[in-house]
C-alpha positions in Angstrom: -3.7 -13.5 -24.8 -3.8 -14.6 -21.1 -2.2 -18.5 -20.3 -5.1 -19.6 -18.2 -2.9 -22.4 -17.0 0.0 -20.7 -16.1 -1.7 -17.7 -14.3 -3.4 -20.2 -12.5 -0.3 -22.1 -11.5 1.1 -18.8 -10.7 -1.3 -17.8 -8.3 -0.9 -21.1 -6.5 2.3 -20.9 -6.4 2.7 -18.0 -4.4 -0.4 -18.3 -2.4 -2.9 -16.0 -4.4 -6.5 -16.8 -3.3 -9.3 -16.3 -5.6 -13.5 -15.7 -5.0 -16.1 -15.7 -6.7 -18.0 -13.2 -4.3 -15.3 -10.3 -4.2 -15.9 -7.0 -5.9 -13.1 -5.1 -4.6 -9.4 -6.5 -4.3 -8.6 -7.7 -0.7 -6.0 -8.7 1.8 -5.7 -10.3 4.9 -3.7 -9.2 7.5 -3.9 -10.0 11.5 -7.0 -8.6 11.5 -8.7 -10.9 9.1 -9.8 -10.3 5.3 -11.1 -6.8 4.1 -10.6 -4.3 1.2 -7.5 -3.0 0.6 -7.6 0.8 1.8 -5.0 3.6 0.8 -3.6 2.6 4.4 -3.0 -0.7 3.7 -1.4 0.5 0.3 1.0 2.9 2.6 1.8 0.6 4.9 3.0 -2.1 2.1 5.1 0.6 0.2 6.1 2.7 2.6 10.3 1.7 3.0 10.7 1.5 7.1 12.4 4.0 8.6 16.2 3.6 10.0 17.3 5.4 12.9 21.2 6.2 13.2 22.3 7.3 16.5 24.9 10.1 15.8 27.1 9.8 19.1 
């Protein structure tokens, strides 16, 4: 059974906002609040690239 209270305290503690008005998960980035695309997914799971200079 959910903890209303402690998801709640949960998403306050680390910053989750909640609405009323949104059907689709979102996230805001530089460019302001939209849905989350399959880009946005890439971009958050993709591990960065290291470059190692053989010389």
């Amino acid at each position: 059974m959910l903890d209303k209270e402690l998801f709640f305290s949960l998403c306050e503690k680390y910053n989750v906002e909640l609405s009323k008005t949104a059907k689709t998960p979102m996230i805001r980035d530089a460019e302001g609040v939209h849905a989350i695309t399959e880009e946005d997914v890439k971009q958050i799971l993709t591990p960065p690239q290291k470059y190692f200079d053989s010389r």
